[in-house]
VEXLOPA-715508 format. One record per residue (C-alpha): x, y, z. Coordinates in steps of 0.5 Angstrom, whole numbers, m for minus. Example, Ala and Ser with C-alpha at 12.3 -4.5 7.8 and 13.67 -1.06 7.14 Angstrom:
<vexlos>
VEXLO      u      v      w
VEXLO     25     m9     16
VEXLO     27     m2     14
</vexlos>
This chain:
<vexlos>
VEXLO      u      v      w
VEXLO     55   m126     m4
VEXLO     50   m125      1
VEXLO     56   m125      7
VEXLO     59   m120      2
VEXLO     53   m116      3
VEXLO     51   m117     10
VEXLO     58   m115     14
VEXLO     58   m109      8
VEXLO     51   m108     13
VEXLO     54   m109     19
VEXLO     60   m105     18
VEXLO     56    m98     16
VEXLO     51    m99     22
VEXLO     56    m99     27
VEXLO     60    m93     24
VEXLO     54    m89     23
VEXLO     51    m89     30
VEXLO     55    m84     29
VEXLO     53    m81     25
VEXLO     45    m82     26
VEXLO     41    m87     30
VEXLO     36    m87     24
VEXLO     41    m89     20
VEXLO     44    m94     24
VEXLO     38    m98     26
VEXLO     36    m98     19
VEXLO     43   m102     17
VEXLO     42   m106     23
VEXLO     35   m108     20
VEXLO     38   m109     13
VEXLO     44   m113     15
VEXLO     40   m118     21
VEXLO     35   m119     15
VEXLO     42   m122     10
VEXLO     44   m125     16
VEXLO     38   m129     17
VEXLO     41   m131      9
VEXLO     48   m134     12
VEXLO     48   m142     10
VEXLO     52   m142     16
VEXLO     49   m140     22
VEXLO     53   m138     29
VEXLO     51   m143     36
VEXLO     49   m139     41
VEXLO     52   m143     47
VEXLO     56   m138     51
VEXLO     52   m136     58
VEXLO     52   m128     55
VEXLO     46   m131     50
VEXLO     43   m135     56
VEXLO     42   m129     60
VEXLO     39   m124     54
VEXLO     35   m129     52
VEXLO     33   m130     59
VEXLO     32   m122     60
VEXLO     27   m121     54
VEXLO     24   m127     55
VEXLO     23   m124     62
VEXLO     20   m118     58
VEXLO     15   m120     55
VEXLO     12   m125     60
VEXLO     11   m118     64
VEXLO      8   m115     58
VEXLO      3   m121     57
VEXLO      0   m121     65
VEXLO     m1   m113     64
VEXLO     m4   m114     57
VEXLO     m9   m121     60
VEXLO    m10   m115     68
VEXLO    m12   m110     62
VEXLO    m18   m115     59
VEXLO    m14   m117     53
VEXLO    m14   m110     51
VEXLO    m10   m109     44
VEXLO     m7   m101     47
VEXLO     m3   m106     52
VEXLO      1   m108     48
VEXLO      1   m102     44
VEXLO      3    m98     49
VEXLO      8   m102     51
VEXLO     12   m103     45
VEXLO     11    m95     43
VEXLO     15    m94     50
VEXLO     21   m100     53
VEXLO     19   m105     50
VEXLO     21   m102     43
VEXLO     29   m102     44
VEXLO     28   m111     44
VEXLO     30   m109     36
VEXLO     37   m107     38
VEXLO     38   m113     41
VEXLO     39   m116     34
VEXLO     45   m112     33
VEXLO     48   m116     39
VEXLO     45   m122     34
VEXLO     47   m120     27
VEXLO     55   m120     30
VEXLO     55   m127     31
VEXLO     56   m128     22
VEXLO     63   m125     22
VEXLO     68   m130     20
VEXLO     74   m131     25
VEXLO     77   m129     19
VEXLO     73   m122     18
VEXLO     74   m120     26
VEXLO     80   m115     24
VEXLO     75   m112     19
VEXLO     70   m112     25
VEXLO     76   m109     30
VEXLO     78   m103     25
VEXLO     70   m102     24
VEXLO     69   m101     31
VEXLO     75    m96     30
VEXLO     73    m92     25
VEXLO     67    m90     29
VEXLO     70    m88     35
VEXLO     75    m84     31
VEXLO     69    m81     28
VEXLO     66    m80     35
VEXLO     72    m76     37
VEXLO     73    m72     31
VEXLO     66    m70     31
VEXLO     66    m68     39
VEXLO     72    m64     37
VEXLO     69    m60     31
VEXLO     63    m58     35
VEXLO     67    m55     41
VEXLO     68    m49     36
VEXLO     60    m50     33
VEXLO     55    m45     35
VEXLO     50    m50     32
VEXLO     49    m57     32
VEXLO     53    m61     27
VEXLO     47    m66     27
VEXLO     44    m61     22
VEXLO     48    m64     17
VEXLO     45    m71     16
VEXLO     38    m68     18
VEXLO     38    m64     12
VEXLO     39    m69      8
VEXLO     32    m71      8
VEXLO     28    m66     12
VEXLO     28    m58     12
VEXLO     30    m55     18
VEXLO     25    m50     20
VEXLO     30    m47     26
VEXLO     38    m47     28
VEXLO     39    m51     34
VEXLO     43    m47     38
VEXLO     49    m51     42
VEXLO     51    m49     50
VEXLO     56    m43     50
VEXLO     61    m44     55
VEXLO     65    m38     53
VEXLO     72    m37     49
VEXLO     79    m40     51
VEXLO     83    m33     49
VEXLO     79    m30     42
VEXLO     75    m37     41
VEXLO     68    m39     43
VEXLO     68    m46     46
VEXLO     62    m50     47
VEXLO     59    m56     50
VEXLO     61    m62     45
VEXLO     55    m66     42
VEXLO     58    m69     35
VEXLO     53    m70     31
VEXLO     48    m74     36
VEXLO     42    m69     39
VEXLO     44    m68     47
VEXLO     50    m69     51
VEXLO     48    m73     55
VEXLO     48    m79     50
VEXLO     54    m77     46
VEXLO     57    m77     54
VEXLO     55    m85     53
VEXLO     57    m86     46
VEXLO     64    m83     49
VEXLO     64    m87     55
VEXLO     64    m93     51
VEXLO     71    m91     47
VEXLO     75    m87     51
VEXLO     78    m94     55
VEXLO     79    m96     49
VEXLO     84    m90     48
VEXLO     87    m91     53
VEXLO     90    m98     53
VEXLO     90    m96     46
VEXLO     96    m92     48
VEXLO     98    m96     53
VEXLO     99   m103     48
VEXLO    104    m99     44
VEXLO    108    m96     49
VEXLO    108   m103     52
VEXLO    111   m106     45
VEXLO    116   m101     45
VEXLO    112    m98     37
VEXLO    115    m93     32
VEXLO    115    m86     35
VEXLO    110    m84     31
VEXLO    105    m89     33
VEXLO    105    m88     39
VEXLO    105    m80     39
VEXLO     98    m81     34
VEXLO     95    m86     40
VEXLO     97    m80     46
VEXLO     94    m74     40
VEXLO     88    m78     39
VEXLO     87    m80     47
VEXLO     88    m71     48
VEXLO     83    m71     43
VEXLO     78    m75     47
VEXLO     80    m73     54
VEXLO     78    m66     52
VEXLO     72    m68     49
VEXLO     69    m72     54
VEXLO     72    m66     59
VEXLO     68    m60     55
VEXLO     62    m66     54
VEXLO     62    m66     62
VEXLO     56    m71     62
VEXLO     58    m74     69
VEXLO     55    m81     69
VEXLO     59    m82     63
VEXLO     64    m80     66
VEXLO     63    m84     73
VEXLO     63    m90     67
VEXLO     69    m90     63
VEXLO     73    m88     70
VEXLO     70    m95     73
VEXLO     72    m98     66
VEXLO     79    m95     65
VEXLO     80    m97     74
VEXLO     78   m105     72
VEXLO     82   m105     65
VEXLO     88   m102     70
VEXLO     87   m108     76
VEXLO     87   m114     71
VEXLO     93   m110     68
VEXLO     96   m110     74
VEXLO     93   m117     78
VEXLO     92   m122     72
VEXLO     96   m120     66
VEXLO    102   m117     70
VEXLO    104   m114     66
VEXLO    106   m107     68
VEXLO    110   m106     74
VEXLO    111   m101     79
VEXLO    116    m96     75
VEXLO    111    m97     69
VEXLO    104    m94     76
VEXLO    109    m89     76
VEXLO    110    m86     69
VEXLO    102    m87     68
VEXLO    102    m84     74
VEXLO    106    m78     73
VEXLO    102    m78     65
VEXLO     96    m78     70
VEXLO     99    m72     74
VEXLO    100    m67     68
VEXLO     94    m68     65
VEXLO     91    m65     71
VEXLO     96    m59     72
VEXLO     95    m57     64
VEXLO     87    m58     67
VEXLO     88    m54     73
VEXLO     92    m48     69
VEXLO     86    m47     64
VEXLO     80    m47     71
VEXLO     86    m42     74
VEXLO     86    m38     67
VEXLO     80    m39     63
VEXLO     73    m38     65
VEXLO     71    m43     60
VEXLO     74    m48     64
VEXLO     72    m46     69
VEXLO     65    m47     67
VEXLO     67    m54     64
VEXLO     70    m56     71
VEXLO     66    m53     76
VEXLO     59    m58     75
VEXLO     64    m64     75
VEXLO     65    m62     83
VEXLO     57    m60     84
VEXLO     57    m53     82
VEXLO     53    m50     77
VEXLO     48    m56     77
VEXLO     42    m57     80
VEXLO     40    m64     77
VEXLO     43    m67     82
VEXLO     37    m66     88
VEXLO     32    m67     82
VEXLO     35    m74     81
VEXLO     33    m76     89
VEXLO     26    m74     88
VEXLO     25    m78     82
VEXLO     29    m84     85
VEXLO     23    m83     91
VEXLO     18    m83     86
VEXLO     19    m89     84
VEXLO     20    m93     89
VEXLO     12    m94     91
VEXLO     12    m96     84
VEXLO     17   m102     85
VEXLO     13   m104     93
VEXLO      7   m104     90
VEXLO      8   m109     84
VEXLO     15   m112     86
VEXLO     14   m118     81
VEXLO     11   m116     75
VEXLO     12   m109     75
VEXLO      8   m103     72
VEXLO      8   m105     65
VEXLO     11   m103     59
VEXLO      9    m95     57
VEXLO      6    m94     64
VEXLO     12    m91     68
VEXLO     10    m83     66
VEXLO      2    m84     68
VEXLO      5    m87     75
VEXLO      9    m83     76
VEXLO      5    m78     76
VEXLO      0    m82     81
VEXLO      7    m84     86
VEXLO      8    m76     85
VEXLO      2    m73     87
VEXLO      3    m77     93
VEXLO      8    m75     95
VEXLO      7    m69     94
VEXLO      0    m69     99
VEXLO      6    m73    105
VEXLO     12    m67    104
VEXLO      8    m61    102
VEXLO     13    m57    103
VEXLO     17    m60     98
VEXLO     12    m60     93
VEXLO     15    m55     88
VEXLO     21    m61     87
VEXLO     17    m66     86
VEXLO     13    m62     81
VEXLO     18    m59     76
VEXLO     22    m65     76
VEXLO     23    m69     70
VEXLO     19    m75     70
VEXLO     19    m79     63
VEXLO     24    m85     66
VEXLO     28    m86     73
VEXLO     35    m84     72
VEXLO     37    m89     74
VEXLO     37    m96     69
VEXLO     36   m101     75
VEXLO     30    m98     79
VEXLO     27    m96     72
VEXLO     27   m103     69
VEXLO     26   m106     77
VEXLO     19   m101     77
VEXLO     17   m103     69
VEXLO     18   m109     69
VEXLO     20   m113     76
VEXLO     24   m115     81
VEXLO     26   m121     77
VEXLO     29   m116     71
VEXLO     33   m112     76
VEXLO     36   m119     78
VEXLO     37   m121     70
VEXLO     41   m115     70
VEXLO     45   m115     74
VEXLO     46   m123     72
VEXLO     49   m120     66
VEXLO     53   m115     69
VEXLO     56   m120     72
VEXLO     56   m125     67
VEXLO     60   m120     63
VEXLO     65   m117     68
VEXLO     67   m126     69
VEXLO     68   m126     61
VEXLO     73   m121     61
VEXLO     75   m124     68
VEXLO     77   m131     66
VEXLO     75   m131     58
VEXLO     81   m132     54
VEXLO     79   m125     50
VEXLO     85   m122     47
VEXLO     88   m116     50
VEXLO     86   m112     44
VEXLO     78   m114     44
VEXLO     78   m113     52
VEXLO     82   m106     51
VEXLO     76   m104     46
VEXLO     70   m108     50
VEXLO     72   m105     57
VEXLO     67    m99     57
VEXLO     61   m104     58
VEXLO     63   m105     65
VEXLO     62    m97     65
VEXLO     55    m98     62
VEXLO     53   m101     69
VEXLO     56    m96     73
VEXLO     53    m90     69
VEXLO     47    m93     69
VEXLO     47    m92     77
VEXLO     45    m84     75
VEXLO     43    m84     68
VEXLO     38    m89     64
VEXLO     42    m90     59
VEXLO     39    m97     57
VEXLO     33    m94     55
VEXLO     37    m88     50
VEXLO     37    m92     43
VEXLO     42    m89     41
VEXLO     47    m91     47
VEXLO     44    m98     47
VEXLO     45   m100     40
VEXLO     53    m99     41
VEXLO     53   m103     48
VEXLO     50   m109     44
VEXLO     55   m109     37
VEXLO     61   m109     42
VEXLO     57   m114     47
VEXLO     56   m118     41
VEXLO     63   m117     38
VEXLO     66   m119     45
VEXLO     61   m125     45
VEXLO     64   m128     39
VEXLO     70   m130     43
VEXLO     66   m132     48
VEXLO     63   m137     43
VEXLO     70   m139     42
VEXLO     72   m141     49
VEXLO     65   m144     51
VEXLO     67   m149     44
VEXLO     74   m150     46
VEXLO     71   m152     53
VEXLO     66   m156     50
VEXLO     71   m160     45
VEXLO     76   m162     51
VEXLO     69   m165     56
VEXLO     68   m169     50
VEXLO     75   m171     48
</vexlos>
């Protein structure tokens, strides 16, 4: 009974993210609390658990040396648990995937499915919203004293278009949800026009890859975009070199496939204003964050000079920065109205905010498990169709170069259900290679 309840648990905290963040972490909590329940519980062995528990462990070392540095000062810890420290939770969702019976992973695959499906319709219905679909499960449970607008993009013939956000509150994290399902799509299509499927088949995979493509376009959070791009190139090279299962004339079909898109999208830019104002920021125009990023980047690196082991603790980013801004400031006066109106709650870029927070030793532990997952879909025994699903973790790494995606709660719960789901293979293969040292 208590399985039963715990993956029914599982199963609505995966589709709801989403749907809400609230809602998602709210079944997390409550299917890890019936996990604790299992009789049979998983044996963490693969090199993915290591290097997580590695990596908090790490944390909260940290957090004990600037709590001892501030004389054992209880709002230390409160601190640092109000800000980076509080997502350590979401790891749990990485934990709670290990109960799944080997027989119940199909189950888990259409789970993971039906969430992407509903990341795809909800994008889509909100390129035609004037107001933000989240409104619909915030109402729910509270009174909207306002109607939060959505970005107008401006009308394909008589329709008004805007920047699609689903049910999430920014683009930017809907961009990171989206970077997660899209490779997913595209080997999805892939895999059934490889196996020579029914006709309709594979035309729902081609319509439901259009829908995502058009999204994730209108979407236009270009660190997403940079993430499922590297992912669907990594997917194609073990295609290609590993697998060896497409061949030239099949480069040339995903070629020309490739090819028409970008002719459909340069018809729309040539034609529609709308598109145009979709496609120019992806080349550099019309944004101008781009030079912000670099005055934060400078910002943050006296921080990570000065306190090159330890870090600057948990929940002190945004006063330090502060500090390492005026600074700069007083050195490149006549730059002192970019260091000023810049954004300065986290350093856009996840390897140099987790380096300033939490030391040298974190960024290292980071990139450890980026490599240690980037060798599990390398030399794992994973299915195709898992790895098709999991690719969008490679992405994570490279969209974190410009956005801090590892501090969006609401992106990371998501990259810890799907390393959780690739880790039960993981777990599969560390047990097949022990059995056969002991045999």
């Amino acid at each position: 009974m208590f399985y039963r309840i715990y993956r029914s648990f599982l199963a609505l905290s995966i589709i709801s993210c989403a749907l809400s963040v609230s809602l998602s972490q709210l079944f997390l909590l409550l299917s890890f609390v019936f996990f604790l329940f299992l009789p049979e519980k998983p044996k963490f062995k693969s090199p993915l658990v290591k290097i997580l528990f590695l990596f908090y462990a790490w944390q909260i070392v940290t957090v004990l040396y600037h709590f001892a540095g501030s004389g054992f000062d209880t709002l230390s810890i409160k601190h640092a648990f109000r800000d980076e420290m509080k997502d350590i939770f979401l790891v749990t969702a990485f934990v709670s995937v290990q109960g799944i019976k080997p027989e119940d992973r199909k189950y888990l695959y259409k789970t993971f499915f039906i969430f992407a499906l509903v990341i795809v319709f909800t994008g889509f219905v909100s390129i035609f919203s004037m107001t933000r679909l989240s409104r619909l499960i915030s109402d729910l449970y509270k009174t909207s004293a306002s109607w939060p607008y959505q970005h107008h993009y401006g009308k394909i013939t008589n329709i008004n278009v805007y920047l699609p956000i689903g049910l999430m509150n920014t683009h930017l994290t809907f961009g990171g949800l989206l970077a997660f399902i899209f490779p997913g799509f595209v080997f999805r299509l892939y895999d059934s026009w490889y196996k020579k499927e029914s006709i309709s088949k594979i035309s729902t995979n081609a319509i439901l890859l259009l829908l995502v493509s058009i999204v994730f376009l209108f979407n236009n959070a270009r660190s997403s975009l940079l993430g499922a791009l590297v992912s669907t190139i990594f997917g194609i090279y073990i295609l290609v070199f590993i697998d060896k299962d497409i061949s030239k004339k099949m480069l040339k079909r995903i070629g020309l496939f490739i090819l028409l898109i970008l002719i459909f999208v340069f018809v729309g830019y040539k034609t529609t204003s709308a598109v145009k104002r979709v496609v120019d920021p992806l080349f550099g125009g019309e944004k101008h964050t781009d030079s912000g990023r670099t005055f934060i980047w400078d910002s943050t690196f006296p921080l990570i000079e000065k306190n090159p082991i330890f870090g600057i603790g948990s929940g002190n980013y945004q006063k330090e920065i502060e500090i390492s801004r005026k600074e700069k400031e007083k050195e490149n006066k006549e730059l002192s109205f970019f260091y000023e109106v810049t954004q300065r709650g986290h350093a856009h870029n996840d390897y140099f905010h987790l380096t300033a927070v939490f030391g040298g030793p974190q960024g290292i532990l980071y990139l450890i498990l980026f490599g240690i997952i980037l060798y599990t879909l390398l030399n794992g025994n994973i299915p195709k169709k898992i790895r098709f699903m999991t690719y969008g973790l490679v992405g994570f790494f490279f969209s974190g170069l410009l956005q801090c995606y590892f501090q969006d709660d609401e992106v990371l719960i998501v990259f810890y259900f799907l390393l959780g789901y690739l880790n039960l293979y993981a777990e599969s293969e560390q047990k097949t290679i022990d059995s056969k040292i002991e045999g």
